[in-house]
C-alpha positions as CSV (number, residue, x, y, z in Angstrom):
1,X,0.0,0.0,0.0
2,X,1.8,3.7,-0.9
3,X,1.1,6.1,1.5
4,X,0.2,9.5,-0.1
5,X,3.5,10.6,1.5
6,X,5.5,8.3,-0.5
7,X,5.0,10.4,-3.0
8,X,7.1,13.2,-2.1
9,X,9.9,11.6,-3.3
10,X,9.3,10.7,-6.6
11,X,7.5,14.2,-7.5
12,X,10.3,16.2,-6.4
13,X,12.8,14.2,-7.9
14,X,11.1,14.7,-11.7
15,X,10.2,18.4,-10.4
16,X,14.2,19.2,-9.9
17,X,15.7,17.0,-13.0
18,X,13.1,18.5,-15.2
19,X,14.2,22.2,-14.1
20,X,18.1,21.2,-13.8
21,X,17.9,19.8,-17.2
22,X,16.7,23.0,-19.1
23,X,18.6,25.9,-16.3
24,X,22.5,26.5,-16.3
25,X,22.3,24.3,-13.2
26,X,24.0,20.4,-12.6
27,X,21.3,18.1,-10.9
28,X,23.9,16.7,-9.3
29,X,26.0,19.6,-8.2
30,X,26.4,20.1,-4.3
31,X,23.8,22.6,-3.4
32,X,20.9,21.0,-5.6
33,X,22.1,17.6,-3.7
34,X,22.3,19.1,-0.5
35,X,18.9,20.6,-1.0
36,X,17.5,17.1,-2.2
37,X,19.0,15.3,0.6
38,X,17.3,17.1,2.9
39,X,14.0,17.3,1.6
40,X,13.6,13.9,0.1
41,X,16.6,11.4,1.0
42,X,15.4,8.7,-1.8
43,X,14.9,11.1,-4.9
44,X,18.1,8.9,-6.6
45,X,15.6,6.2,-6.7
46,X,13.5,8.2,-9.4
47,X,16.4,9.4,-11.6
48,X,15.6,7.0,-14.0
49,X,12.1,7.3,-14.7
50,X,12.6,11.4,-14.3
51,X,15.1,11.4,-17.1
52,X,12.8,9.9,-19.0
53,X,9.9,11.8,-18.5
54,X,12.5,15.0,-19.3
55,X,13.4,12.5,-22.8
56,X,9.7,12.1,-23.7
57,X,8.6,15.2,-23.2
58,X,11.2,16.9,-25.8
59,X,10.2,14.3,-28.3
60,X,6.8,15.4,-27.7
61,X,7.5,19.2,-27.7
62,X,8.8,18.4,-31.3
63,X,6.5,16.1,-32.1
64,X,5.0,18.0,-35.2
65,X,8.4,19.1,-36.5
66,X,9.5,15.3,-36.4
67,X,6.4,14.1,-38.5
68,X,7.5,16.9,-41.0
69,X,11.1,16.3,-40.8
70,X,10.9,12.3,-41.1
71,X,8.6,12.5,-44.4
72,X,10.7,15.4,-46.0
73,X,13.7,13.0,-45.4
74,X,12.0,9.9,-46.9
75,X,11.8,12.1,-50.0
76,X,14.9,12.5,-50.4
77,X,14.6,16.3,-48.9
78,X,16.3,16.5,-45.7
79,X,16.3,20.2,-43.3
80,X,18.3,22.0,-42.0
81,X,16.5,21.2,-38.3
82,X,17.1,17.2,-39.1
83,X,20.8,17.5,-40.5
84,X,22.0,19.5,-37.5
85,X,20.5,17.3,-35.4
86,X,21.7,13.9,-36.9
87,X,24.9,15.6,-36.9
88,X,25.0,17.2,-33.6
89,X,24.1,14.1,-32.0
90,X,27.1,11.8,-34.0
91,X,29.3,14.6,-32.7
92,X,27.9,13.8,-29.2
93,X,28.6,10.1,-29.0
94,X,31.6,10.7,-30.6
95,X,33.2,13.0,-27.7
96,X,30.6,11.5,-25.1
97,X,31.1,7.9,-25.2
98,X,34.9,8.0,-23.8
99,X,34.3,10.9,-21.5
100,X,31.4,9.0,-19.9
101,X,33.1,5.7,-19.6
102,X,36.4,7.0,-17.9
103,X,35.6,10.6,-16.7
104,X,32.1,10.6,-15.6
105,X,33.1,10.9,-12.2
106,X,36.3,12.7,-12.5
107,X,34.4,15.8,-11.1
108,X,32.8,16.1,-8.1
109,X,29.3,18.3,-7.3
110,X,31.5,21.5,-6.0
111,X,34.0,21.3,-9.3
112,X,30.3,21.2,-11.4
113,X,28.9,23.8,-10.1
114,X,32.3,26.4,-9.8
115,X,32.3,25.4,-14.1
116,X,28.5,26.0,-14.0
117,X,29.3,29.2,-12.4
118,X,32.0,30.0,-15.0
119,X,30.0,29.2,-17.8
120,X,27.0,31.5,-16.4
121,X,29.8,33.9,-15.8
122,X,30.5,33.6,-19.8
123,X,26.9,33.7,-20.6
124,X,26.3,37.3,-19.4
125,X,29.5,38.8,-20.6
126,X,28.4,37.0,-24.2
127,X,25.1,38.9,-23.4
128,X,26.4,42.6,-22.3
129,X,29.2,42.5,-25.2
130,X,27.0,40.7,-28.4
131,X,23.9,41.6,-26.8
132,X,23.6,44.5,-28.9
133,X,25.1,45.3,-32.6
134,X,28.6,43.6,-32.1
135,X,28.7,40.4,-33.6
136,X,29.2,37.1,-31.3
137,X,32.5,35.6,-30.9
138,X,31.9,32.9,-34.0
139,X,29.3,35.3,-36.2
140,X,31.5,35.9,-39.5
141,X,32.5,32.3,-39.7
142,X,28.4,31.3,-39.3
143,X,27.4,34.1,-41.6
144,X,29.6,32.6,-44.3
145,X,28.0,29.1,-43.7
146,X,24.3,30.1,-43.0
147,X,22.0,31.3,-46.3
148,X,18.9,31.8,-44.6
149,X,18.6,33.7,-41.1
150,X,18.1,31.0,-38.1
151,X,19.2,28.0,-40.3
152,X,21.0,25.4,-38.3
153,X,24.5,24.5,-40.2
154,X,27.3,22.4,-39.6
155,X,29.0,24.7,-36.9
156,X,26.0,24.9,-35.0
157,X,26.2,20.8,-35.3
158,X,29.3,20.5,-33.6
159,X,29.8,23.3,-31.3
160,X,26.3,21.3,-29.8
161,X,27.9,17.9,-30.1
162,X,30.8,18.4,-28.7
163,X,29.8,20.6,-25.6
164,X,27.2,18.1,-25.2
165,X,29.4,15.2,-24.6
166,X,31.7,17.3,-22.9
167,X,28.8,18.0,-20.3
168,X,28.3,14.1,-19.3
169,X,31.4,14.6,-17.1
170,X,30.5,15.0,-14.0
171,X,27.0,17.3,-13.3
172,X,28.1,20.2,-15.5
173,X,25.1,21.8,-17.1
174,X,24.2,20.6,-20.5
175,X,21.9,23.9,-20.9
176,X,24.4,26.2,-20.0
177,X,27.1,24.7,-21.9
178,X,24.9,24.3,-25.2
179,X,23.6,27.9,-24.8
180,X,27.0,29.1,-24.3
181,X,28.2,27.5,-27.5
182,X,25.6,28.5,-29.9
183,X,25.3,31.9,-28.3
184,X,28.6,32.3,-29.8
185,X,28.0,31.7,-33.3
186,X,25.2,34.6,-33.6
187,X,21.8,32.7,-33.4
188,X,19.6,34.7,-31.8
189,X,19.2,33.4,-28.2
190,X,15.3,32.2,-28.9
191,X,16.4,29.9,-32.0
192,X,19.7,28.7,-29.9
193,X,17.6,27.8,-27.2
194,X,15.5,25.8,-29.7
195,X,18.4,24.2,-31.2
196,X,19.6,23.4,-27.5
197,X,15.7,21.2,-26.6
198,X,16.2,19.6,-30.2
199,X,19.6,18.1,-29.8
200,X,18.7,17.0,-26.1
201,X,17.8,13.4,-26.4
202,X,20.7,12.1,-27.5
203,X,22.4,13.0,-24.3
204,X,19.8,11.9,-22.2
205,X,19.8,8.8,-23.6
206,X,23.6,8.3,-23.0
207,X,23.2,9.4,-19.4
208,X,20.0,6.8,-19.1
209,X,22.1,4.1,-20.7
210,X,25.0,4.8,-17.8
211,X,22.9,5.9,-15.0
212,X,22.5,3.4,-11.7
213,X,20.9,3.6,-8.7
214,X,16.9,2.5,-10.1
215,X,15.6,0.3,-8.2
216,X,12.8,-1.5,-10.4
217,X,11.0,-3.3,-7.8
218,X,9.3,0.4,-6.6
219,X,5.7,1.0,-6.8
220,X,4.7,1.3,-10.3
221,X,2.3,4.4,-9.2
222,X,5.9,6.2,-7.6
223,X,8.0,5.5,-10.9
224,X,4.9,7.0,-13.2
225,X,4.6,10.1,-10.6
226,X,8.1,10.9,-11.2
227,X,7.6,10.3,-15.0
228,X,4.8,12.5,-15.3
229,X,6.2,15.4,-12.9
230,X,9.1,15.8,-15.1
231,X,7.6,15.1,-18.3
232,X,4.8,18.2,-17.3
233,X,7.7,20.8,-15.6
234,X,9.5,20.1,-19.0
235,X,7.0,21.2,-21.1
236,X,6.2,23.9,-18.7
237,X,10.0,25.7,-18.4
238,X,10.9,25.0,-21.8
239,X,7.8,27.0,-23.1
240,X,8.8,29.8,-20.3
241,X,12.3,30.0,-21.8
242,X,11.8,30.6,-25.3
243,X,8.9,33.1,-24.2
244,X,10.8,34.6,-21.6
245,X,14.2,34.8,-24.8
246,X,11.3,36.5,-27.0
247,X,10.1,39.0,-24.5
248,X,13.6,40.0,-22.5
249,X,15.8,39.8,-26.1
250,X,19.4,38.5,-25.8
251,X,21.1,40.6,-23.7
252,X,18.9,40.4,-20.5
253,X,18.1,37.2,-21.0
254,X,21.6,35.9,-21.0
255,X,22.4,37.6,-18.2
256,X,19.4,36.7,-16.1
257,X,20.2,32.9,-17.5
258,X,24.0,32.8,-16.8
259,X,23.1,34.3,-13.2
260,X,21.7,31.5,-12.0
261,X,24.2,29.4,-12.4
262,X,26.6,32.1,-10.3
263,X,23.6,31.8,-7.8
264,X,23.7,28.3,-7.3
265,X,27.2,27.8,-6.7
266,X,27.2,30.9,-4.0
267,X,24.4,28.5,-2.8
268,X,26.2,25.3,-2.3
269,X,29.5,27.2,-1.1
270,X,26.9,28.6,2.1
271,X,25.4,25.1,2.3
């Protein structure tokens, strides 16, 4: 019999990996697990079925643009959308697979959240420089590359693949790092935020296929509560981001973004 406190656990578990999936935070640094620890002691039990619930709800954020995507491909006419991310997520595996076999661990919750706070750090001075009519760091190679204005391209590929599987080590933020990269190359910061949820499953998956700790023999009604509470807070923050990117423009929104990656890390230092 499950006790309607039982499920405390399960719904903050897919509450917190659903927000520390799409924010420049590690659900696994040292003040999210100090937070976690103290609030609900067996969330580690639901990481599982909350990083699926994080996986499903992308695929059906996107659900229309894969229907479109899959039949234009059949045809013989593949987009720009589908080719960056086939190639984002070869790049991915590529760097991913021996990073998360040997160095997974190789840094610890306060080392992920001091890069997380770097990275936030680099976020807002991407914002306060580029945020206005200076071109980002990577724009003139991009321009060259990109014929219509938001079209994904082969830099946008692997600057996403490769800070993607450079994100499995440890609990650096995937978000943050993604953002960060195609930031850089002089998307706008609503489209790079797009291109950051599209490319998302294939890292999840990696980190599913790697991940421990589940234990399977849990109430079936505890595993589905953590599903759904991540699948919904998802859907719910990823729909707040890109309206939040079209209403606050690039240069506040990067700097309210990066920030709370530098708060987060003040927090664990306090904890």
């Amino acid at each position: 019999m499950v006790a309607p406190l039982d499920y405390v656990s399960p719904l903050i578990s897919g509450i917190i990996v659903a927000l520390t999936s799409w924010l420049p935070v590690g659900p696994e640094g040292s003040a999210v697990s100090e937070i976690l620890e103290s609030v609900a002691p067996s969330h580690a039990d639901y990481l599982v079925p909350s990083y699926l619930g994080v996986t499903f709800a992308v695929l059906f954020y996107f659900k229309n643009l894969i229907g479109i995507d899959t039949q234009s491909a059949i045809r013989g006419r593949v987009s720009s959308d589908l080719r960056y991310f086939l190639y984002a997520s070869l790049f991915t595996i590529f760097v991913g697979y021996p990073i998360i076999g040997r160095f997974q661990d190789a840094l610890g919750p306060e080392g992920s959240d001091l890069v997380n706070a770097i990275v936030g750090i680099a976020l807002i001075l991407i914002g306060l420089i580029y945020g206005g009519r200076a071109g980002a760091p990577l724009e003139n190679v991009e321009g060259q590359m990109r014929e219509r204005e938001g079209e994904a391209t082969l830099l946008d590929s692997l600057v996403s693949g490769i800070l993607q599987g450079v994100s499995l080590v440890g609990s650096i933020s995937r978000s943050g790092l993604v953002l960060l990269g195609l930031s850089s190359t002089g998307l706008n910061v609503k489209r790079a935020l797009e291109l950051s949820f599209l490319v998302a499953p294939t890292y999840l998956v990696m980190k599913l296929i790697f991940m421990g700790g589940w234990e399977p023999g849990l109430p079936v009604a505890l595993l589905f509560t953590a599903f759904l509470a991540a699948f919904v807070v998802s859907l719910i923050t990823m729909k707040l981001l890109l309206r939040g990117a079209e209403a606050l423009g690039r240069r506040l929104f990067l700097v309210i973004y990066g920030s709370m990656a530098i708060v987060v890390y003040l927090l664990g230092v306090v904890l």
